[in-house]
PDB file of N, CA, C and O in Angstrom:
ATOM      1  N   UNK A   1       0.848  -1.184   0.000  1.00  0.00           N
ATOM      2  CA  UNK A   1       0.000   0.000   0.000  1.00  0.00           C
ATOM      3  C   UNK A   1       0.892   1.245   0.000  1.00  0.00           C
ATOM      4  O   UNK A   1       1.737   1.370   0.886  1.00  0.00           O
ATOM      5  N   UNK A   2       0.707   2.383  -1.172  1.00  0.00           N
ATOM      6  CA  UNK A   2       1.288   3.643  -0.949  1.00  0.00           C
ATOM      7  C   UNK A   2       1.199   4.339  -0.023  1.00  0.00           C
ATOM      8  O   UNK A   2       0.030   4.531   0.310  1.00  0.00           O
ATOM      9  N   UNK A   3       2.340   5.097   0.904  1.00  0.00           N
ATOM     10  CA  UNK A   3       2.533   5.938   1.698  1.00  0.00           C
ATOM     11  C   UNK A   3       1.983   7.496   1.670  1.00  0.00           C
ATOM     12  O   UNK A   3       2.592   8.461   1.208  1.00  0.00           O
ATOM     13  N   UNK A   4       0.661   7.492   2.289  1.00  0.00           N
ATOM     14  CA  UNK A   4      -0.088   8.587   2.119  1.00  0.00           C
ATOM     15  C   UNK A   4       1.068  10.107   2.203  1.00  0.00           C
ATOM     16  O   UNK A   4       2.101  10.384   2.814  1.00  0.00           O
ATOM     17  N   UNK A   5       0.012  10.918   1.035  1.00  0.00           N
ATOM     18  CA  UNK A   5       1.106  12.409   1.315  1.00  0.00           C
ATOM     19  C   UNK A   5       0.095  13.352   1.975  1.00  0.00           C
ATOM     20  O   UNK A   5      -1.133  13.446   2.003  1.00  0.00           O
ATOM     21  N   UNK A   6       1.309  14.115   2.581  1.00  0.00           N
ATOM     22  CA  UNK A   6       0.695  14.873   3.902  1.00  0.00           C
ATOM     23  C   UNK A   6       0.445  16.093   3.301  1.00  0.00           C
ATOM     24  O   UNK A   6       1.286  16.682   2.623  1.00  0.00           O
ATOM     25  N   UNK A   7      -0.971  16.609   3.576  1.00  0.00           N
ATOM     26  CA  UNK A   7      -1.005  18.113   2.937  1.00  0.00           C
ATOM     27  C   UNK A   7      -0.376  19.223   3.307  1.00  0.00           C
ATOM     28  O   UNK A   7       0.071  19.273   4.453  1.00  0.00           O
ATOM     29  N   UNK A   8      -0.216  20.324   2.427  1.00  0.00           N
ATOM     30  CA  UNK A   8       0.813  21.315   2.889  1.00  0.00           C
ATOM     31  C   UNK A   8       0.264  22.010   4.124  1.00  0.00           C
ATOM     32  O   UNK A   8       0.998  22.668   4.860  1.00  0.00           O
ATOM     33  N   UNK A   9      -1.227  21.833   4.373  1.00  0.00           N
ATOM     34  CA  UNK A   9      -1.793  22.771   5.288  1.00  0.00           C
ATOM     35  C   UNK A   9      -1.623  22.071   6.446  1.00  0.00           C
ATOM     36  O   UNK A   9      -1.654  22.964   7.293  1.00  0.00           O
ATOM     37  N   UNK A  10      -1.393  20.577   7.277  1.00  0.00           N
ATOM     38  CA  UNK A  10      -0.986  19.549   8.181  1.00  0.00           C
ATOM     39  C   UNK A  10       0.284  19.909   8.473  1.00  0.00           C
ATOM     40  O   UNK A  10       0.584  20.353   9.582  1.00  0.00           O
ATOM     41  N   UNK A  11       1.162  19.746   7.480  1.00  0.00           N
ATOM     42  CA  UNK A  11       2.341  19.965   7.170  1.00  0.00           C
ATOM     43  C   UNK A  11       2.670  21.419   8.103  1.00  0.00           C
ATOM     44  O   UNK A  11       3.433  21.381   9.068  1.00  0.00           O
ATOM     45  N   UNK A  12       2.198  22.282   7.800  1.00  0.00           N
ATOM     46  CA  UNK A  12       2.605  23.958   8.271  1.00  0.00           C
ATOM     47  C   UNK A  12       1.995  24.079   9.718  1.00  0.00           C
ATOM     48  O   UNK A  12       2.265  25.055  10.418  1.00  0.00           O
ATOM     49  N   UNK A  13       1.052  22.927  10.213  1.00  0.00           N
ATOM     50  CA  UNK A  13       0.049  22.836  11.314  1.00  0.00           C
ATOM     51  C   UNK A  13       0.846  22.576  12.517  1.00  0.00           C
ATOM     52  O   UNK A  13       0.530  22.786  13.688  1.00  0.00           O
ATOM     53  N   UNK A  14       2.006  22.053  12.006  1.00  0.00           N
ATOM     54  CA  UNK A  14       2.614  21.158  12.939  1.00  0.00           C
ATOM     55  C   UNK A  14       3.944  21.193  13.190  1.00  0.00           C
ATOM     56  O   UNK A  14       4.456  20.774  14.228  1.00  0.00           O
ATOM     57  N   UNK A  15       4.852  21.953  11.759  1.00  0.00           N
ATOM     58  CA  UNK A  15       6.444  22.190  11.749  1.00  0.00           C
ATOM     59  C   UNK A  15       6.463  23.788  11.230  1.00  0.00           C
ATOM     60  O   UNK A  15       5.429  24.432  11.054  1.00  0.00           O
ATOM     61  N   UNK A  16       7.373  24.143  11.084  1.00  0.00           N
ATOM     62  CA  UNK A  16       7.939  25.520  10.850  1.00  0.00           C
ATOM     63  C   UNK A  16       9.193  25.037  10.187  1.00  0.00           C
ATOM     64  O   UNK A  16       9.811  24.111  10.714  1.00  0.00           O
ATOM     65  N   UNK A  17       9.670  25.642   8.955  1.00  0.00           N
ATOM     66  CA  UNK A  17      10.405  25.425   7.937  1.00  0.00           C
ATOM     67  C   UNK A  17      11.294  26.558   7.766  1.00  0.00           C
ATOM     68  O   UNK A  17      10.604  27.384   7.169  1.00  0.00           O
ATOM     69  N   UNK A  18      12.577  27.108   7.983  1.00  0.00           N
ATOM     70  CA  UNK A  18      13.303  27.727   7.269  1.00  0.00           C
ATOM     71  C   UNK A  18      14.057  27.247   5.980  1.00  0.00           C
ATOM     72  O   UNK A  18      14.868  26.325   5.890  1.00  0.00           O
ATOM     73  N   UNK A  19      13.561  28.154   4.933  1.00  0.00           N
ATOM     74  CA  UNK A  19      14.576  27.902   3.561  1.00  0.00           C
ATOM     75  C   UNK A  19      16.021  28.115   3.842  1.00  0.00           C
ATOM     76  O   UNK A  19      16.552  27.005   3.855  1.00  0.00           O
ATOM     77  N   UNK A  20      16.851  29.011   4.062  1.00  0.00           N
ATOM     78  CA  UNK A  20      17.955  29.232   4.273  1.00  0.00           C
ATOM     79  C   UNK A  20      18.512  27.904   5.166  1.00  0.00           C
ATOM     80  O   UNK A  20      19.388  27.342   4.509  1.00  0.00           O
ATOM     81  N   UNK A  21      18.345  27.436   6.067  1.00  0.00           N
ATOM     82  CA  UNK A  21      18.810  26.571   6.781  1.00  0.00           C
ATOM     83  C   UNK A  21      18.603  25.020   6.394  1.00  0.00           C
ATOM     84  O   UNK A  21      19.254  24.008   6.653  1.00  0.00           O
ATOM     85  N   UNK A  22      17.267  25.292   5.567  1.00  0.00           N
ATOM     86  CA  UNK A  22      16.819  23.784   5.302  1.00  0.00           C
ATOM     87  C   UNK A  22      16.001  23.324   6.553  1.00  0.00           C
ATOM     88  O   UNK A  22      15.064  22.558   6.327  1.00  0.00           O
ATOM     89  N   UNK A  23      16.282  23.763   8.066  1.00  0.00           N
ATOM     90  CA  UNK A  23      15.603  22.841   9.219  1.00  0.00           C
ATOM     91  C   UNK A  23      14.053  23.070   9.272  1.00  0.00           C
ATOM     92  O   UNK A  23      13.304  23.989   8.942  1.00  0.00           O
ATOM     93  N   UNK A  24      13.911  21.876   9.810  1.00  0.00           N
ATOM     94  CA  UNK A  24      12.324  21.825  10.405  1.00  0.00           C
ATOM     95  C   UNK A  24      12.259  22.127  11.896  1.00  0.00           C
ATOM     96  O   UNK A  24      13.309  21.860  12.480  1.00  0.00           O
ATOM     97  N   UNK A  25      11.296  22.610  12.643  1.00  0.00           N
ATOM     98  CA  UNK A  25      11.123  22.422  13.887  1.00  0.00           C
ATOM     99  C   UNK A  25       9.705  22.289  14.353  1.00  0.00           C
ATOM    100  O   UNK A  25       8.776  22.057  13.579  1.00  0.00           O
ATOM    101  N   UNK A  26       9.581  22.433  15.568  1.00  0.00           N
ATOM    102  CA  UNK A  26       8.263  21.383  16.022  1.00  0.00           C
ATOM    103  C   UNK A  26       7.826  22.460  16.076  1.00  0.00           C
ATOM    104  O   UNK A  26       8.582  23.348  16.471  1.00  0.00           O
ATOM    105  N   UNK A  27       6.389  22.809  15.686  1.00  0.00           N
ATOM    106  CA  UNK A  27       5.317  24.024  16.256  1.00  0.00           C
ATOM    107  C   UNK A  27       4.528  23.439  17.730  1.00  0.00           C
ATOM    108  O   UNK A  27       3.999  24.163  18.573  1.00  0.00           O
ATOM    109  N   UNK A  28       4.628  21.804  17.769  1.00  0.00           N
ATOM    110  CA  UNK A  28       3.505  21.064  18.997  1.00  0.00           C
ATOM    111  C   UNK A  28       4.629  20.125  19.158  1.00  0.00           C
ATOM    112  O   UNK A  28       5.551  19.724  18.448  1.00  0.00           O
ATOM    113  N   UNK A  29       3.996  19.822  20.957  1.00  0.00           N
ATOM    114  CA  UNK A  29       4.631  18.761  21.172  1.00  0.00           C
ATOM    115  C   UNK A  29       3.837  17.526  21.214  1.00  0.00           C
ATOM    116  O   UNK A  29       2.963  17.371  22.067  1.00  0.00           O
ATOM    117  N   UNK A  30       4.200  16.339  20.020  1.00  0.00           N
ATOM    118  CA  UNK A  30       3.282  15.307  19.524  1.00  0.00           C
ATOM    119  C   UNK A  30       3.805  14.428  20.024  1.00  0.00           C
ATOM    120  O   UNK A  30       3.103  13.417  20.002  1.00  0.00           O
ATOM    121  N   UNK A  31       5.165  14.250  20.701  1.00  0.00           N
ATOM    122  CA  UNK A  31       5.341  12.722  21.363  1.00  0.00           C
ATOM    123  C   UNK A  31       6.737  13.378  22.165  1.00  0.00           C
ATOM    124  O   UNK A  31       7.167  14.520  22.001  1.00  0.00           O
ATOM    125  N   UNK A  32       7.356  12.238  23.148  1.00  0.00           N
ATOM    126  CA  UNK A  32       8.378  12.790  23.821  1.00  0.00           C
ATOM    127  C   UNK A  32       9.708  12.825  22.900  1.00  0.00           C
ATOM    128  O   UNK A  32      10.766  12.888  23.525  1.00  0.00           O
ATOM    129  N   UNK A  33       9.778  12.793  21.518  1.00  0.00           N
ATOM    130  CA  UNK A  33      10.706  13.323  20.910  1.00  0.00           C
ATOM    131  C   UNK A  33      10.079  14.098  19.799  1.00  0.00           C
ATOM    132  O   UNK A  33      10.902  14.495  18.973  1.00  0.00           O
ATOM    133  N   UNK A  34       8.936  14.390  19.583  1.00  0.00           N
ATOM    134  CA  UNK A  34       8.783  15.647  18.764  1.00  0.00           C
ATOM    135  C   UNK A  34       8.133  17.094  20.105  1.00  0.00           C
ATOM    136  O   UNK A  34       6.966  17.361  20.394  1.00  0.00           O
ATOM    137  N   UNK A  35       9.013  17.531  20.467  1.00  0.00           N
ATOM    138  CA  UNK A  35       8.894  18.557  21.637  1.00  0.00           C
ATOM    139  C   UNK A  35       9.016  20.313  20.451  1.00  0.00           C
ATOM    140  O   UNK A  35       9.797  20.799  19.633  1.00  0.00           O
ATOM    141  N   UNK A  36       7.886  20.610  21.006  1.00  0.00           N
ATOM    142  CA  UNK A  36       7.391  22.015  20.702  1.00  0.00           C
ATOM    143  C   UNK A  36       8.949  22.775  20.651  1.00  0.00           C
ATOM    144  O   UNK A  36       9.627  22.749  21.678  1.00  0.00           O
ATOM    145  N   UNK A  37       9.493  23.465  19.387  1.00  0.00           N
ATOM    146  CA  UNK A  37      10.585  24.155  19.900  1.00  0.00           C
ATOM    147  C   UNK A  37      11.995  23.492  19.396  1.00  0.00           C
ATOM    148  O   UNK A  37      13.042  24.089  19.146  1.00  0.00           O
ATOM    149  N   UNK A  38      11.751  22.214  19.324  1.00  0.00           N
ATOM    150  CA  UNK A  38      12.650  21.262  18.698  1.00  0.00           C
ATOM    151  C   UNK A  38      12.807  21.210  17.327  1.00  0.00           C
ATOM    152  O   UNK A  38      11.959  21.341  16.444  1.00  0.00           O
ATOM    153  N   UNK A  39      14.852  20.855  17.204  1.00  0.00           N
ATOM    154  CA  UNK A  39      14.175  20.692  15.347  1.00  0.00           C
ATOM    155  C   UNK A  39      13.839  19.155  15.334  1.00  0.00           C
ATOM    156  O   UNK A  39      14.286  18.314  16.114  1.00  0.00           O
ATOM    157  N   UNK A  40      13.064  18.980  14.411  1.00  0.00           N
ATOM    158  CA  UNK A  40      12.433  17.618  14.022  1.00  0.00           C
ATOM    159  C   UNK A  40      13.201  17.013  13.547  1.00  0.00           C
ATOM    160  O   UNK A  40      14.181  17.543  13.023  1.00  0.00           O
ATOM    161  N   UNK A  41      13.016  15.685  13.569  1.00  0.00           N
ATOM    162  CA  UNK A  41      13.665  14.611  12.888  1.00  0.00           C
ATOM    163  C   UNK A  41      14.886  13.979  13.253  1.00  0.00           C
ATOM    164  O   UNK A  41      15.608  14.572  14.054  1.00  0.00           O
ATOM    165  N   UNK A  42      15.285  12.732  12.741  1.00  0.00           N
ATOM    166  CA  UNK A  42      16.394  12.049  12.879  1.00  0.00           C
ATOM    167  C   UNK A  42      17.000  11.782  11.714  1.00  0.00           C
ATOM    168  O   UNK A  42      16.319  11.955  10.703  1.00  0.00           O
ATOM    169  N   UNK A  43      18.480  11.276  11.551  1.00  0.00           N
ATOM    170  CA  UNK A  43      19.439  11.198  10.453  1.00  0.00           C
ATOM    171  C   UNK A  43      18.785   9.603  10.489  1.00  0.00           C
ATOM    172  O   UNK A  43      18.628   9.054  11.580  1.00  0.00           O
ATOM    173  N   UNK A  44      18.440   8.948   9.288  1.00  0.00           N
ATOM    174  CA  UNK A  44      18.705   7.778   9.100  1.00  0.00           C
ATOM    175  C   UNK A  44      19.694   6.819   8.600  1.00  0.00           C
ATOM    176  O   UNK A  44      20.371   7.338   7.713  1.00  0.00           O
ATOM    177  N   UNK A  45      20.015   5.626   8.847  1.00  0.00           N
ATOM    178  CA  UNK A  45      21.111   5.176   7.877  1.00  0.00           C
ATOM    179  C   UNK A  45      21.729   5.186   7.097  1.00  0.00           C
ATOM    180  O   UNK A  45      22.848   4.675   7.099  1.00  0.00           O
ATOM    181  N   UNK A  46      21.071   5.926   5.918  1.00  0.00           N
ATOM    182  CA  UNK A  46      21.930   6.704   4.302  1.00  0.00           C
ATOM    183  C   UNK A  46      22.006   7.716   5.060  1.00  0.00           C
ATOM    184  O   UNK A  46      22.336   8.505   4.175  1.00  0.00           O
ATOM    185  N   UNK A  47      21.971   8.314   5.936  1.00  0.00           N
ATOM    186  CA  UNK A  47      22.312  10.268   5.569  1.00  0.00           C
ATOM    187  C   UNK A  47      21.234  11.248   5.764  1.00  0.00           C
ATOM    188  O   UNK A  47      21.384  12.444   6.016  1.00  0.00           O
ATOM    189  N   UNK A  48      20.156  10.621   5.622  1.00  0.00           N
ATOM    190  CA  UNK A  48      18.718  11.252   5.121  1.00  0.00           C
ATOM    191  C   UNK A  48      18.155  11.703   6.043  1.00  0.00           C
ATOM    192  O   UNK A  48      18.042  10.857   6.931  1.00  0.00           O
ATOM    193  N   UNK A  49      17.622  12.879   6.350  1.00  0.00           N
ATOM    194  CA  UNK A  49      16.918  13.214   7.746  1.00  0.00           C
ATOM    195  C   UNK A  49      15.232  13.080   6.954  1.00  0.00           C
ATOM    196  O   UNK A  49      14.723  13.380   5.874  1.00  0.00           O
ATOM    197  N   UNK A  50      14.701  12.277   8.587  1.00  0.00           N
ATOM    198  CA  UNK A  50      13.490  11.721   8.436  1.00  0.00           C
ATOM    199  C   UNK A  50      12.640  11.986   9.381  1.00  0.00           C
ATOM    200  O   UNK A  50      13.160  11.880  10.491  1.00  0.00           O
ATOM    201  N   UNK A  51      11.368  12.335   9.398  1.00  0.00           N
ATOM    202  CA  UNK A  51      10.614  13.054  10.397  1.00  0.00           C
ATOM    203  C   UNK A  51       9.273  12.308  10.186  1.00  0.00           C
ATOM    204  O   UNK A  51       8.943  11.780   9.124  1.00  0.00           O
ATOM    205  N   UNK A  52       8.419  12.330  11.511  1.00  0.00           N
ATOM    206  CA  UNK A  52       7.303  10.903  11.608  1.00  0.00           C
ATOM    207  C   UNK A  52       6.519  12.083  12.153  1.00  0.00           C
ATOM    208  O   UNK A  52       6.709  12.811  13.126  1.00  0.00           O
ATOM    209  N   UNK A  53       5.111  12.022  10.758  1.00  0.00           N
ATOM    210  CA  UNK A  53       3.972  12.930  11.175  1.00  0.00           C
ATOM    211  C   UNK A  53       2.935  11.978  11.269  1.00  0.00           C
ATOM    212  O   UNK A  53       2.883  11.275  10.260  1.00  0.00           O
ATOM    213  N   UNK A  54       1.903  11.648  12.320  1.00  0.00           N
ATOM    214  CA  UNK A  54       0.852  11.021  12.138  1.00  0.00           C
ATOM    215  C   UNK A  54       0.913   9.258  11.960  1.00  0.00           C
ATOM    216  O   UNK A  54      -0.052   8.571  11.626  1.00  0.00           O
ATOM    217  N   UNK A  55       2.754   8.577  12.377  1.00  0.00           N
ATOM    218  CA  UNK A  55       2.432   7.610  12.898  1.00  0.00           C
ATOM    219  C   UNK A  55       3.140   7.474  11.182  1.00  0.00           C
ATOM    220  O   UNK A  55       3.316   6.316  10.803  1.00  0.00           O
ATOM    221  N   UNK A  56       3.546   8.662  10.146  1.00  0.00           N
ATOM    222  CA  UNK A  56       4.247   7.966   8.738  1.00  0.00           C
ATOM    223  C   UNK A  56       5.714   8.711   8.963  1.00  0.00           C
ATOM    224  O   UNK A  56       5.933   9.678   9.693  1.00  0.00           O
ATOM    225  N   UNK A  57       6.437   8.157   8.322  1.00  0.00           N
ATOM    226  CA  UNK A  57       7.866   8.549   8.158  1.00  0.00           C
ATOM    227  C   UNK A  57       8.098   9.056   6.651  1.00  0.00           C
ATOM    228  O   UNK A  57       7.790   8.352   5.689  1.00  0.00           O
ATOM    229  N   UNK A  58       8.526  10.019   6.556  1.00  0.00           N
ATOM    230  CA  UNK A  58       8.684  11.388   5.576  1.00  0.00           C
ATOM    231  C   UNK A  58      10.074  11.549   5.590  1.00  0.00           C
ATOM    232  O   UNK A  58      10.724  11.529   6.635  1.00  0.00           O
ATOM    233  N   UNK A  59      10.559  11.709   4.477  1.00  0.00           N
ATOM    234  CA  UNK A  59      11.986  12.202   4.322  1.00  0.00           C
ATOM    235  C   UNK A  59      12.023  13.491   4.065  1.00  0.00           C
ATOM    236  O   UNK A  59      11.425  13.809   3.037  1.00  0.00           O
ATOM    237  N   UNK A  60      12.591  14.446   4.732  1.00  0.00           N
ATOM    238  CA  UNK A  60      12.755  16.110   5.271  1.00  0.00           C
ATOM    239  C   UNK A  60      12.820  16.684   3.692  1.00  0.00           C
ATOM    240  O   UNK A  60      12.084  17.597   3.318  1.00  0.00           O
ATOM    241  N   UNK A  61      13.718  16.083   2.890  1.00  0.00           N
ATOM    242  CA  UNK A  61      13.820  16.792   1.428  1.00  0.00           C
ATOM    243  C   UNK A  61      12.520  16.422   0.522  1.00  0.00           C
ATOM    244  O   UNK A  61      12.508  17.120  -0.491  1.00  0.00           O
ATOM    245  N   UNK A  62      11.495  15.580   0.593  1.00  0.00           N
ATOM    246  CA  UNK A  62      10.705  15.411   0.379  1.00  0.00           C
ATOM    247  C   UNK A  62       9.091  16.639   0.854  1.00  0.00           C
ATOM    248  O   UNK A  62       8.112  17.135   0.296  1.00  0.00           O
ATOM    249  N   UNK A  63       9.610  16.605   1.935  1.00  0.00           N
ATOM    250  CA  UNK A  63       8.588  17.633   2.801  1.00  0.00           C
ATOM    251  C   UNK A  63       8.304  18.874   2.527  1.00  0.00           C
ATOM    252  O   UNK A  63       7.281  19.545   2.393  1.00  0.00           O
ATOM    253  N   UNK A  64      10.142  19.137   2.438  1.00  0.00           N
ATOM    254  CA  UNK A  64      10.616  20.582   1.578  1.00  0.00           C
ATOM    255  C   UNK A  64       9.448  21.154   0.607  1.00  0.00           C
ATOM    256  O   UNK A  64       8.807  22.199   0.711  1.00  0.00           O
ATOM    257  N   UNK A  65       9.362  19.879  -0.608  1.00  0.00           N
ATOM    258  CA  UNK A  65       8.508  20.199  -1.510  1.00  0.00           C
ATOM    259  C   UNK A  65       6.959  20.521  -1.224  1.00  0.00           C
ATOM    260  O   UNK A  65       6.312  21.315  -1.905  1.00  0.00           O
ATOM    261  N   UNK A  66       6.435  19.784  -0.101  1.00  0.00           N
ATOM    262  CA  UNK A  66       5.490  20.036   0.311  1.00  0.00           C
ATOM    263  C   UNK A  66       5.194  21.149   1.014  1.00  0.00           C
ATOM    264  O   UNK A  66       4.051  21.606   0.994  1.00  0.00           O
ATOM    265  N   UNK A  67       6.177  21.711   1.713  1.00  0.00           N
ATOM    266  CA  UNK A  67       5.873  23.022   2.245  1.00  0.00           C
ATOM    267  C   UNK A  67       5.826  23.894   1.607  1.00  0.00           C
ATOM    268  O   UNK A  67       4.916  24.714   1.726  1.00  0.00           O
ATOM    269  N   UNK A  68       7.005  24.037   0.518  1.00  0.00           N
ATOM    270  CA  UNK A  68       7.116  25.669   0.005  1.00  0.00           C
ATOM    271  C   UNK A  68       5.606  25.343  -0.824  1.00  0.00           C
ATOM    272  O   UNK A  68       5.540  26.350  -1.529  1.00  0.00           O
ATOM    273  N   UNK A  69       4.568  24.660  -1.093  1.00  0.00           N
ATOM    274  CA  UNK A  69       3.574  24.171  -2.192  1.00  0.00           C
ATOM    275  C   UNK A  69       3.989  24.229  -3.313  1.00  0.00           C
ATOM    276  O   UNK A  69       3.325  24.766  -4.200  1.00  0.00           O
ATOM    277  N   UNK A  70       4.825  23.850  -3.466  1.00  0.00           N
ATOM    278  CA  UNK A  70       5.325  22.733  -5.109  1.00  0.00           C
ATOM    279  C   UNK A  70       4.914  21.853  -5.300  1.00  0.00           C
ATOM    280  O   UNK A  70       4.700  21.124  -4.332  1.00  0.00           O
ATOM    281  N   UNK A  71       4.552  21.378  -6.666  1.00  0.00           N
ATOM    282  CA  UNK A  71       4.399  19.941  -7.213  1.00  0.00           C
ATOM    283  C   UNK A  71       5.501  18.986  -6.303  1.00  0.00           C
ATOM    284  O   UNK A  71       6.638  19.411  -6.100  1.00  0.00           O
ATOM    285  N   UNK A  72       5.115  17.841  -5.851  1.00  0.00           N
ATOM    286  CA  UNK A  72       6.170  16.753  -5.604  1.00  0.00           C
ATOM    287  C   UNK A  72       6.587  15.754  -6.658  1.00  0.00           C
ATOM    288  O   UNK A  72       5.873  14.760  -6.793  1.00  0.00           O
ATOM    289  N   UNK A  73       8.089  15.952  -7.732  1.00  0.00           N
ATOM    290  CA  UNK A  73       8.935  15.505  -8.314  1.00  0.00           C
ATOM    291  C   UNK A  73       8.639  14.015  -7.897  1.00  0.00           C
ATOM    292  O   UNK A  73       8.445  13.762  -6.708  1.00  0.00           O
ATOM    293  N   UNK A  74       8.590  12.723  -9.142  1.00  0.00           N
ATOM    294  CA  UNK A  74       9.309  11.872  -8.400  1.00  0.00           C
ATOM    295  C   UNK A  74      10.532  11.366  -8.036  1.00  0.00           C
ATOM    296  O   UNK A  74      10.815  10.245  -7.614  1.00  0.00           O
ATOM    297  N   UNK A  75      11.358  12.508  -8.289  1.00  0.00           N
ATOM    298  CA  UNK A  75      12.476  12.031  -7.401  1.00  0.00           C
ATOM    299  C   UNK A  75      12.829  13.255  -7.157  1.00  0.00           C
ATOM    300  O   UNK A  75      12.377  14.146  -7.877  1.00  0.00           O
ATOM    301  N   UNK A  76      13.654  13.543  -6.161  1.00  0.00           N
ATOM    302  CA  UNK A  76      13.986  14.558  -4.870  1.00  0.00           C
ATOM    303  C   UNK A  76      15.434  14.040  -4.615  1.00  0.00           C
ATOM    304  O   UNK A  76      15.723  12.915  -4.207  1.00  0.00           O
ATOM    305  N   UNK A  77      16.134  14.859  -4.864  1.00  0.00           N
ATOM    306  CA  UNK A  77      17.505  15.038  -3.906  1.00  0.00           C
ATOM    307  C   UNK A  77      18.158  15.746  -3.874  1.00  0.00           C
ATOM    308  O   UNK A  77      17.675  16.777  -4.342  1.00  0.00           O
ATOM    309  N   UNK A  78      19.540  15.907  -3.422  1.00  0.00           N
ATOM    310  CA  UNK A  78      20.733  16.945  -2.902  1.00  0.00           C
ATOM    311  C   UNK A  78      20.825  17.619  -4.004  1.00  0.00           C
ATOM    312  O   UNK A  78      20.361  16.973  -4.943  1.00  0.00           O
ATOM    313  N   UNK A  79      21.518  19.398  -4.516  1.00  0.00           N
ATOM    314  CA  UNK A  79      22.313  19.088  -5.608  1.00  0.00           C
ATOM    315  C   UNK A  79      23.516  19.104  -5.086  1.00  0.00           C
ATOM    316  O   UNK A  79      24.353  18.460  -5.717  1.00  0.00           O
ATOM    317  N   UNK A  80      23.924  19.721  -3.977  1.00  0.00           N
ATOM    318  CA  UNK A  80      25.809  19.397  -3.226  1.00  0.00           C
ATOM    319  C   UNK A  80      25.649  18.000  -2.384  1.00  0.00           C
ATOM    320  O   UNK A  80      26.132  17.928  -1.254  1.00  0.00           O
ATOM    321  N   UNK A  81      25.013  16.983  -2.923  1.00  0.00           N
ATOM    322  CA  UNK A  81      24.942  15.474  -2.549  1.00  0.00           C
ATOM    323  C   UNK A  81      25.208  15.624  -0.687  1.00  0.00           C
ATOM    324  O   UNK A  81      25.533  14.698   0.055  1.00  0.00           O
ATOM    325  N   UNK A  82      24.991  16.847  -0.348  1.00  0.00           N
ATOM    326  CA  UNK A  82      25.043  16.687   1.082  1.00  0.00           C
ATOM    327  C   UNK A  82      23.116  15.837   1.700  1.00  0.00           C
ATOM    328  O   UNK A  82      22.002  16.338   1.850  1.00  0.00           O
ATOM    329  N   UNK A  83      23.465  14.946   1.805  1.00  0.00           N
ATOM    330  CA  UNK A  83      22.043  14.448   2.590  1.00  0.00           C
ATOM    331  C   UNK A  83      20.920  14.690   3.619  1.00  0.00           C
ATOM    332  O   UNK A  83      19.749  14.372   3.827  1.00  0.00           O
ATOM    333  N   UNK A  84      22.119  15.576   4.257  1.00  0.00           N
ATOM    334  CA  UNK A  84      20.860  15.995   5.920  1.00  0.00           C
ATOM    335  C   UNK A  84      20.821  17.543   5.350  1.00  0.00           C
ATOM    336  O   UNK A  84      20.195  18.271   6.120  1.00  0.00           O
ATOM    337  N   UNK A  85      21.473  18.401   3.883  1.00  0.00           N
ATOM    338  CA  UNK A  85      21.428  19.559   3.859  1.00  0.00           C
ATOM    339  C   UNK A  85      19.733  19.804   2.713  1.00  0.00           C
ATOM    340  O   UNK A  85      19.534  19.477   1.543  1.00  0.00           O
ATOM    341  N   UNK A  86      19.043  20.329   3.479  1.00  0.00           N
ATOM    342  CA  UNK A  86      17.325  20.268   3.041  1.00  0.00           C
ATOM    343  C   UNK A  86      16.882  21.764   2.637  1.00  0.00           C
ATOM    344  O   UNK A  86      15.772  22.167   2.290  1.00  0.00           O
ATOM    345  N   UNK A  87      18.228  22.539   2.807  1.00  0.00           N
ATOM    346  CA  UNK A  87      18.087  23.835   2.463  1.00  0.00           C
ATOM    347  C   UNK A  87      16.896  24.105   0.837  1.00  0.00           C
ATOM    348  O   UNK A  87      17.022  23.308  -0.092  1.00  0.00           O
ATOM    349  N   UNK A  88      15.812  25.310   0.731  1.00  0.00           N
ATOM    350  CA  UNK A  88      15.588  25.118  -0.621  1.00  0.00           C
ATOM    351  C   UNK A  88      16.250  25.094  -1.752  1.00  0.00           C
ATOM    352  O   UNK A  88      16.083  24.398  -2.753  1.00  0.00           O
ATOM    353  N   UNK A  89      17.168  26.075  -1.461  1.00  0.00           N
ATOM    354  CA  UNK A  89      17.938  26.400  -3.038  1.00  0.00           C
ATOM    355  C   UNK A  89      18.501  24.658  -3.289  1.00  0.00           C
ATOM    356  O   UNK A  89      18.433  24.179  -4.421  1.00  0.00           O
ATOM    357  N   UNK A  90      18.934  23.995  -2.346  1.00  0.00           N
ATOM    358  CA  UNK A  90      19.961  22.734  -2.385  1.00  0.00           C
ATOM    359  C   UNK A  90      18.712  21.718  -3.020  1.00  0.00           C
ATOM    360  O   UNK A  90      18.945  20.535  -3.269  1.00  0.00           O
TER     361      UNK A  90
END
């Protein structure tokens, strides 16, 4: 079964996004590691920072697209192949 996509308006409900930095952070605190104030997410095994909204796991450069409200590409990645860097311009 496909991995539901999260709308941009959920999406903005719940994180706060700087372009320049690329980070996410928590707007609520939804579990004892997504704390209000916090940046979101964890590095996973490739490199990839990954953030769990609603019980799904989302990859941060993926999200990107969803926040600024862009079409979502099917494929998404670095262009300085840095992995945890989610900045927009990158």
């Amino acid at each position: 079964m496909p991995k539901p996509i999260i709308t941009q308006e959920r999406l903005k409900e719940i994180l706060h996004y700087d372009p320049e930095t690329g980070i996410f952070t928590n707007k609520t605190t939804r579990s004892w590691k997504s704390v209000q104030g916090k940046i979101a997410g964890t590095v996973n095994k490739l490199g990839y920072i990954q953030i769990e909204i609603d019980c799904v796991i989302y990859l941060a450069h993926r999200l990107v697209y969803i926040y600024m409200g862009c079409e979502l590409p099917c494929y998404v990645d670095h262009i300085n192949q840095r992995k945890a860097d989610n900045a927009w311009l990158n």
